[in-house]
C-alpha positions in Angstrom: 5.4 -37.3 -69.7 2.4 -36.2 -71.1 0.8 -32.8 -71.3 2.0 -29.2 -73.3 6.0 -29.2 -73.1 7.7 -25.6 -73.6 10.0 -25.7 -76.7 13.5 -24.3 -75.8 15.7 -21.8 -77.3 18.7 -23.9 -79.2 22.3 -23.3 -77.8 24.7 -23.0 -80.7 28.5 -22.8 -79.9 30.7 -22.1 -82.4 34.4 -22.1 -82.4 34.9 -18.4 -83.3 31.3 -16.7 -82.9 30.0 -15.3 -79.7 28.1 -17.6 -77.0 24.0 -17.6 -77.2 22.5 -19.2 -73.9 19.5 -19.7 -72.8 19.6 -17.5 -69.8 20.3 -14.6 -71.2 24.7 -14.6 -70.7 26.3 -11.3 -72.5 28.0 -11.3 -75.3 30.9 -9.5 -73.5 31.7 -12.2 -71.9 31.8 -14.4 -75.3 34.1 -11.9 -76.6 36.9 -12.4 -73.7 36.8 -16.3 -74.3 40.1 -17.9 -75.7 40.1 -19.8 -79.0 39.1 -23.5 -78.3 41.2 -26.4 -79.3 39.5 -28.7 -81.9 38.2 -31.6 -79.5 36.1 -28.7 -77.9 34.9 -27.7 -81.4 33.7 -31.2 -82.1 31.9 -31.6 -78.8 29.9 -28.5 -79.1 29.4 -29.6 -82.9 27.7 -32.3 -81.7 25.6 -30.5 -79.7 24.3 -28.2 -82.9 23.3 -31.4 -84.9 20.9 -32.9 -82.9 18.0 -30.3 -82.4 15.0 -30.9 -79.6 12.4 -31.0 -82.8 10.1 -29.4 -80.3 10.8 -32.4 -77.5 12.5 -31.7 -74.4 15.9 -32.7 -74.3 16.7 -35.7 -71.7 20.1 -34.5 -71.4 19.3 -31.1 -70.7 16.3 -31.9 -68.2 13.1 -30.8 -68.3 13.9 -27.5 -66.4 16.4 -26.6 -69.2 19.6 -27.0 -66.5 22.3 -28.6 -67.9 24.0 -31.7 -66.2 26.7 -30.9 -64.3 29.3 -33.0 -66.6 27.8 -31.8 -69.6 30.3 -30.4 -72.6 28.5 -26.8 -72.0 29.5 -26.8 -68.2 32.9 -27.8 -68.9 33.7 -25.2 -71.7 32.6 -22.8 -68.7 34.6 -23.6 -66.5 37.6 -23.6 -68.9 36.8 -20.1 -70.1 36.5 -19.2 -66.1 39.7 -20.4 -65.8 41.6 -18.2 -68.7 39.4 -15.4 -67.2 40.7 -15.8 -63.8 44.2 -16.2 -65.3 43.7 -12.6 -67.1 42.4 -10.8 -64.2 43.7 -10.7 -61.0 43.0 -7.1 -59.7 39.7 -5.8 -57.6 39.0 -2.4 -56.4 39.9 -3.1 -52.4 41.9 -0.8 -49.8 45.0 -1.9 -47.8 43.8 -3.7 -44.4 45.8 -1.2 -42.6 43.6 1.3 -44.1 40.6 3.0 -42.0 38.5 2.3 -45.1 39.6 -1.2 -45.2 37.0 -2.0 -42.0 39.6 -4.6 -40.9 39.9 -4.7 -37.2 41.5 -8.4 -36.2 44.8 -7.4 -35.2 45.3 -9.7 -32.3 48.5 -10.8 -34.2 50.2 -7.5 -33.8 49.2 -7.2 -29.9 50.9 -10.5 -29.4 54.0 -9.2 -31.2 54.2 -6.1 -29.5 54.2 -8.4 -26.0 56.6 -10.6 -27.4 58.5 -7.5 -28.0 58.2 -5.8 -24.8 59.2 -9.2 -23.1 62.0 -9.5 -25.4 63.1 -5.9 -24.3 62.9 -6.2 -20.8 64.6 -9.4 -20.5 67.7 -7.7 -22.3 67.3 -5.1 -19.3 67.1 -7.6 -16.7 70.1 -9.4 -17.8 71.7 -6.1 -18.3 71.0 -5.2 -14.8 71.5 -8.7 -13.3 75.5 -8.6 -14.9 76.1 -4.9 -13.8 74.4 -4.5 -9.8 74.5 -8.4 -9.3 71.3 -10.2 -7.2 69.9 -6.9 -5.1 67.1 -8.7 -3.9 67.3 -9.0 0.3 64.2 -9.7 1.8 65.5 -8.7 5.7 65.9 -4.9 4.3 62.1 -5.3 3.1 61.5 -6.0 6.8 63.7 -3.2 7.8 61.8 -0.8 5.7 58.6 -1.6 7.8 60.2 -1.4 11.5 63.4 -0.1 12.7 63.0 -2.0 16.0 61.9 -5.4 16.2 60.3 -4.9 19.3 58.4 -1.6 19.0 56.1 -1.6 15.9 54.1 1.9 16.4 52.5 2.1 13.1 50.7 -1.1 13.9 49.6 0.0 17.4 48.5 3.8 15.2 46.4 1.3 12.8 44.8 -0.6 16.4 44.4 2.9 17.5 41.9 4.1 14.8 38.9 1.6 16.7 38.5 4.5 18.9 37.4 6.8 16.1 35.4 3.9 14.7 33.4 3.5 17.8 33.2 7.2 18.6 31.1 7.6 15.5 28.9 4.6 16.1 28.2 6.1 19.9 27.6 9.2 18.2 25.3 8.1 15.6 23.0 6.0 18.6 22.8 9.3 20.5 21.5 10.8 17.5 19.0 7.9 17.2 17.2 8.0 20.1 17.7 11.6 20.1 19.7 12.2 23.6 22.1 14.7 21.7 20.4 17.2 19.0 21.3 17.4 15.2 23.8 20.1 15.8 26.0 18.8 18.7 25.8 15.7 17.1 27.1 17.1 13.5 30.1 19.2 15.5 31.2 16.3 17.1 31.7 14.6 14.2 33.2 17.2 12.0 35.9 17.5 15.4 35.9 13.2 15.2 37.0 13.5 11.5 39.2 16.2 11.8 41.3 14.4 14.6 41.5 11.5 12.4 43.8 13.4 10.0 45.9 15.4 12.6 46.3 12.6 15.2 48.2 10.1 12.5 49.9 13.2 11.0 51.4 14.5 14.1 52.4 11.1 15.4 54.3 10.2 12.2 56.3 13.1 12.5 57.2 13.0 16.0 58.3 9.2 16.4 61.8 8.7 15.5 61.0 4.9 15.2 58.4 5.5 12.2 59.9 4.4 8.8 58.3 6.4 6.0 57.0 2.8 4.8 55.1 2.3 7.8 53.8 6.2 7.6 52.7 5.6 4.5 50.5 2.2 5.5 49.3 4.3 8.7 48.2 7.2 7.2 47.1 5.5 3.9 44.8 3.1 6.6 43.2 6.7 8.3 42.5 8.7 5.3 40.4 5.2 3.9 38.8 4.9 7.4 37.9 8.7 7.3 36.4 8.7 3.8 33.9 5.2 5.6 33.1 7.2 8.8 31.9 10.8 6.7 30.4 8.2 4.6 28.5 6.4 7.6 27.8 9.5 8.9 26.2 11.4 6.0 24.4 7.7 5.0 22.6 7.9 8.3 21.5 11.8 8.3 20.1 10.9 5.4 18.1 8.5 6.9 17.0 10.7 9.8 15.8 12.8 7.6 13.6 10.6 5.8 12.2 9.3 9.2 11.4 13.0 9.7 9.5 13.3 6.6 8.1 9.9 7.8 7.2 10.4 11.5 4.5 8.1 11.8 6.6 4.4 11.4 10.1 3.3 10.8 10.7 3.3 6.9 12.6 0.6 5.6 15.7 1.2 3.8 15.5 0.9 -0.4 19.3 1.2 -0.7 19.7 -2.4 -2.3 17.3 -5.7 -1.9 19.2 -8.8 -0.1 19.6 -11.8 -2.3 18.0 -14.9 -1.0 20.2 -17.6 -0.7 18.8 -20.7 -3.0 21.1 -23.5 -0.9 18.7 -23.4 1.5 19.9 -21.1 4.1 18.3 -18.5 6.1 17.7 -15.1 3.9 19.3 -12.7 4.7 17.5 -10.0 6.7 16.6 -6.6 5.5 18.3 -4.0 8.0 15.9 -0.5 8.7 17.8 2.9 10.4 18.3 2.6 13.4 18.2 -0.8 13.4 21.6 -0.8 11.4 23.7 1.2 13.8 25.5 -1.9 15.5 29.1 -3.1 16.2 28.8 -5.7 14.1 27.4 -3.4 10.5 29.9 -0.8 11.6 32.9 -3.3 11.4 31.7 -5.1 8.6 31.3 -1.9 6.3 35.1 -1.0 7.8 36.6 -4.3 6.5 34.2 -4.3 2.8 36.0 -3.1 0.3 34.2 -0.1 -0.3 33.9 3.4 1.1 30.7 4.2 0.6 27.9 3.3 3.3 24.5 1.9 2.8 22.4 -0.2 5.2 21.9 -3.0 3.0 24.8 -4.1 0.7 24.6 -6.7 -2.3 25.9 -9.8 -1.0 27.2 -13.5 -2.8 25.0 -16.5 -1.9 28.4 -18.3 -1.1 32.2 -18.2 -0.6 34.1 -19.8 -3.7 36.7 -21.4 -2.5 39.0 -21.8 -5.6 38.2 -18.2 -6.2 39.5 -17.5 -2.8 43.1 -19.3 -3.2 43.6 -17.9 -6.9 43.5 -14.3 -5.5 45.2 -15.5 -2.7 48.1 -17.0 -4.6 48.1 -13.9 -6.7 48.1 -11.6 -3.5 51.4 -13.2 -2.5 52.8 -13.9 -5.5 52.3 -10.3 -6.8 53.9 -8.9 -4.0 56.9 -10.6 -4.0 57.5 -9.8 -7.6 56.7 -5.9 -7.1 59.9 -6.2 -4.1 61.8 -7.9 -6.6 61.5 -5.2 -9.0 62.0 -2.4 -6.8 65.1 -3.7 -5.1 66.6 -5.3 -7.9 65.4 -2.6 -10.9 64.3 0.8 -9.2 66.5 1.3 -6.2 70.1 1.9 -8.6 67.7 3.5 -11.5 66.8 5.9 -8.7 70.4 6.4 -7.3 71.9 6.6 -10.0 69.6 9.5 -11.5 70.6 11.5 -8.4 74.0 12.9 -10.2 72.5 14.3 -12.4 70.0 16.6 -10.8 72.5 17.7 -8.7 74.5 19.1 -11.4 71.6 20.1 -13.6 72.5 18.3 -16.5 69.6 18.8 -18.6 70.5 15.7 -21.0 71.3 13.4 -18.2 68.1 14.2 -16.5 66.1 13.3 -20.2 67.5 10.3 -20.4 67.6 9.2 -16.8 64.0 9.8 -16.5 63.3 7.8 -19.2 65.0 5.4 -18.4 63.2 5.1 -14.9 59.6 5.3 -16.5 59.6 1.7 -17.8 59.9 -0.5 -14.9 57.9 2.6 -13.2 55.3 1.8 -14.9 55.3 -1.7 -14.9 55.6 -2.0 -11.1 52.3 0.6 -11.3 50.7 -2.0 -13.5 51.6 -4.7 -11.3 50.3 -2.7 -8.2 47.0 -1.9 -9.6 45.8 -5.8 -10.3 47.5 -7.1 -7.0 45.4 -4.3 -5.0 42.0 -4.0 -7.1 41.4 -7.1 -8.7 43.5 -9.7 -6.2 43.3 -7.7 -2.9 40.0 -6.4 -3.3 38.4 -9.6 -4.7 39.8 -11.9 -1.9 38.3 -9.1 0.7 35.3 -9.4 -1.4 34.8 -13.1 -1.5 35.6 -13.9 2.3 33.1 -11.1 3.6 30.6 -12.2 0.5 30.6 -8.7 -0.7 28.3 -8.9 -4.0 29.5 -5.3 -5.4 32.8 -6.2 -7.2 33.4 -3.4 -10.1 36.2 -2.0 -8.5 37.8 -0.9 -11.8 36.8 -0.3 -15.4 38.3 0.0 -18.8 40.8 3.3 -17.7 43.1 1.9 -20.2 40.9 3.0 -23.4 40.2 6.4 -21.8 40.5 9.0 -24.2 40.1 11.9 -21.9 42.0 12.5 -18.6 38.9 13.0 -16.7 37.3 9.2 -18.2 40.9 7.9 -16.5 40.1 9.6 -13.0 36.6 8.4 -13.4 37.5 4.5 -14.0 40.3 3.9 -12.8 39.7 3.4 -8.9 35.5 2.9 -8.9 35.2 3.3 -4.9 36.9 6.4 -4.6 35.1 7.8 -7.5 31.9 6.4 -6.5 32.6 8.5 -3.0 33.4 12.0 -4.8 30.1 11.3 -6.6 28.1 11.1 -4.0 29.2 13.1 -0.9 31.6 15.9 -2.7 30.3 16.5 -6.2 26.6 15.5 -6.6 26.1 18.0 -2.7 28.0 20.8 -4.6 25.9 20.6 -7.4 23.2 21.0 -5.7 24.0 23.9 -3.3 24.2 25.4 -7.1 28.1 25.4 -7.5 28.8 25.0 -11.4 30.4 21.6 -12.7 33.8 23.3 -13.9 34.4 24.7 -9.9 33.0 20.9 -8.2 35.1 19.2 -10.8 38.5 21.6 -9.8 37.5 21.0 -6.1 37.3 17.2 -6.6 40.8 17.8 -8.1 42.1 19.9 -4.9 40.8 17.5 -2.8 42.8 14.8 -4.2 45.6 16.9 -4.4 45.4 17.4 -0.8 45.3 13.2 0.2 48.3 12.5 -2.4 50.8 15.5 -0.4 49.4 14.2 2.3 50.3 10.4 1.9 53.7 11.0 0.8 55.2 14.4 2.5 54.0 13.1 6.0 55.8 9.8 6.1 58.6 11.7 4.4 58.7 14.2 6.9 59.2 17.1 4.5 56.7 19.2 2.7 57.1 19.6 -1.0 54.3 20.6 -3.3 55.1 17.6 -5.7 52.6 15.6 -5.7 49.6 18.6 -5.0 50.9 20.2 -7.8 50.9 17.2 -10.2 47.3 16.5 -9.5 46.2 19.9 -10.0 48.2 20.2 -13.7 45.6 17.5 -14.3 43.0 19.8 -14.7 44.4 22.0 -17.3 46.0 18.9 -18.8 42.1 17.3 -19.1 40.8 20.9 -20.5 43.7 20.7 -23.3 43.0 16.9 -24.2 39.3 17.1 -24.1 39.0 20.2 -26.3 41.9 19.0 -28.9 42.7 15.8 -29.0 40.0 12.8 -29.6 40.1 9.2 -29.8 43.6 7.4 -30.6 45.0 11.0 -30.1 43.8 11.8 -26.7 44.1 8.0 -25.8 48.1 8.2 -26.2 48.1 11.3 -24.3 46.6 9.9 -21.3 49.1 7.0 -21.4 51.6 9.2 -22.4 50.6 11.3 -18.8 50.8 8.0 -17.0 54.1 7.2 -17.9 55.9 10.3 -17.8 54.2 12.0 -14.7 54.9 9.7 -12.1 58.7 9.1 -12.7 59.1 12.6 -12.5 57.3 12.7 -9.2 59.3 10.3 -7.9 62.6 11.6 -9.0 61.4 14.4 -7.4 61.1 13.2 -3.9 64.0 11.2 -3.8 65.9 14.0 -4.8 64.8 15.9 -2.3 64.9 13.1 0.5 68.2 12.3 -0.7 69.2 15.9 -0.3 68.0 16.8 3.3 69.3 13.4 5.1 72.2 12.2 3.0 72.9 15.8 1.8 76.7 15.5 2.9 77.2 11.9 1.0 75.7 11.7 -2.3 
């Protein structure tokens, strides 16, 4: 190789004295290196002897790199070696640590389910040697109907069509304009009023209503009357637009259809009045939604495999949910009656624990067989596009993030025809949030002191603590904190409800033998 070549600094290594390199190493370093045997001290004496003489070295390349077996390379790695055998220590936190920045701990959640399965199965066992097999599926069907041959709160549930189609006649009149705004609006507030008083009153005067079937009945007309005030405000809403739009028929902007790319017809885009027919009116009662709008998000097709899954979880689900009750509940519950009666503080404690585990499991179970398998199955047969029926309740760190996640179509509902209309007649967020609150209060007493046939403020009352409750968490606990005290809420408030009740039902009809 011809040309100028750059002469290169000469690497001396001595036994005893520091190391010199060529790029520029420390001294330090040299200082911290362990005496070296003497066949180390002869390789690197050969090195010394035999000087470039202002020629670049083949052995150490023209770039000046050393080969990677050369006797410089190895005397590194040997001194990286001692060093690594003197140090061991590095400034680092603990993983548990917040400063660590560690955040895999999918190990621990599956040993805390390994645990909590571990747990329960003791307590199944333990309950399985002491009650025996409780599980009788003729009492389930005895909980639904006393009489085999009368079945009234399936003929209650037929019943509701005529409210249905009293508010679709209503809304047509209101069309065309045969009845005016006013008659029209009175005869539905009287149409939506019936529908809470006419279940009511009928549950409490049959003798053949169980409360199970009270519940389903009025649980069936409180959801149809929160669709028809929906249906009903949807379409003032759009008389009022045609209003401000006299000349031609606006077209609804609620939501776009979605072309079908199989090949099918699209899907037509419906325009007020146009929508006001038997067949939107029954499909918007059967969607699993309450709130109304002419033209909903739909699928392009029914999944078939979807549809059996949630199917197969529907009935699976609630089998396992009257397993649980029957075989794990039912003595929990009568055997926690004692107790209150005598007031034993102690007993109460620990029966009330006791009662909040498989509580809150069955509540657990109950949420994903009704919003993600019930729901979805509803969805996916009537190609309902719309499926966020829940979200992420279980990371809410405030009580009012629980309320607002938690069950998506009933919030979605207070959002648009309760709070958003009370914020705008000027009423402040604190007094529209507390009557969002009363309201609910009012449908839970409702739902379960009807059916019951006895009025206690249980349930009314334990919605409305929720407000103060969501004042004290929001304003002094945060994150993890407030997180455990919504869970904490959870699964301590309902037991207590339910003790409650069954006390109390317990009480007025088997007052004389428990």
């Amino acid at each position: 190789m011809k040309g100028p070549v750059t002469r290169r600094r000469r690497t001396t290594i001595t036994g005893s004295g520091p190391v010199n390199q060529a790029n520029g190493s420390k001294s330090q370093d040299a200082e911290k290196k362990p005496p070296q045997s003497p066949g180390a001290e002869a390789k690197t004496d050969d090195v010394s002897r035999h000087p470039s003489n202002g020629k670049p070295d083949r052995e150490m390349g023209v770039s000046g790199q050393q080969p990677p077996h050369s006797p410089s390379r190895k005397h590194m790695s040997v001194v990286e070696e001692f060093n690594e055998r003197l140090s061991c220590h590095v400034l680092q936190e603990s993983l548990l640590s917040s400063a660590s920045g560690y955040s895999n701990y999918r190990g621990i959640l599956n040993w805390c389910v390994v645990m909590l399965v571990l747990s329960n199965a003791r307590l199944f066992l333990e309950n399985i040697i002491k009650y025996g097999i409780l599980v009788d599926p003729i009492q389930v069907v005895s909980l639904f109907v006393k009489d085999p041959y009368s079945w009234p709160a399936a003929c209650l549930i037929i019943g509701s069509n005529v409210f249905i189609l009293a508010t679709l006649y209503t809304e047509r009149r209101l069309a065309v304009g045969t009845i005016s705004q006013r008659n029209g609006g009175i005869f539905h507030i009287i149409n939506l009023t019936s529908m809470l008083i006419f279940p009511a009153a009928t549950v409490l005067t049959l003798t053949s209503m169980t409360p199970v079937g009270g519940i389903l009945s009025l649980a069936a007309y409180s959801i149809l009357f929160l669709k028809l005030y929906s249906y009903q405000d949807t379409n003032r809403w759009c008389r009022q637009i045609r209003q401000m739009k006299a000349k031609r028929l606006t077209r609804s902007n609620s939501c776009p259809s979605v072309a079908q790319s199989n090949g099918s017809a699209v899907q037509s885009h419906v325009s007020y009045p146009g929508n006001l027919t038997h067949r939107d009116m029954y499909y918007f009662v059967f969607a699993p939604t309450l709130c109304y709008q002419l033209n909903f998000p739909r699928s392009r097709r029914i999944r078939i495999r979807f549809l059996l899954r949630r199917l197969f979880e529907m009935l699976f689900f609630m089998q396992l949910l009257v397993g649980l009750i029957q075989q794990w509940m039912v003595p929990t519950i009568q055997n926690s009656m004692k107790p209150f009666q005598e007031m034993d503080f102690s007993r109460m404690v620990e029966r009330l624990l006791k009662l909040a585990v498989p509580n809150h499991l069955i509540w657990l179970i109950f949420f994903y067989w009704f919003f993600h398998s019930c729901l979805n199955f509803v969805a996916e047969l009537l190609q309902f596009g719309d499926r966020q029926f829940y979200k992420d309740w279980w990371n809410s760190e405030t009580i009012t993030y629980f309320w607002s996640n938690w069950n998506i179509p009933v919030y979605k509902w207070c959002l648009r025809h309760f709070y958003k209309p009370m914020l705008r007649k000027g009423v402040n967020k604190f007094l529209a949030r507390t009557a969002v609150f009363l309201m609910s209060a009012f449908f839970h007493e409702y739902l379960v002191s009807v059916p019951l046939k006895m009025f206690r403020p249980w349930a009314f009352m334990g919605m409305m603590a929720q407000v103060p409750l969501a004042w004290f968490v929001g304003r002094f606990l945060n994150g993890n904190y407030g997180n455990a005290a919504v869970l904490i809420s959870l699964i301590i408030g309902q037991p207590v409800a339910v003790l409650m009740y069954v006390h109390d039902y317990y009480v007025i009809h088997y007052g004389s033998t428990t």
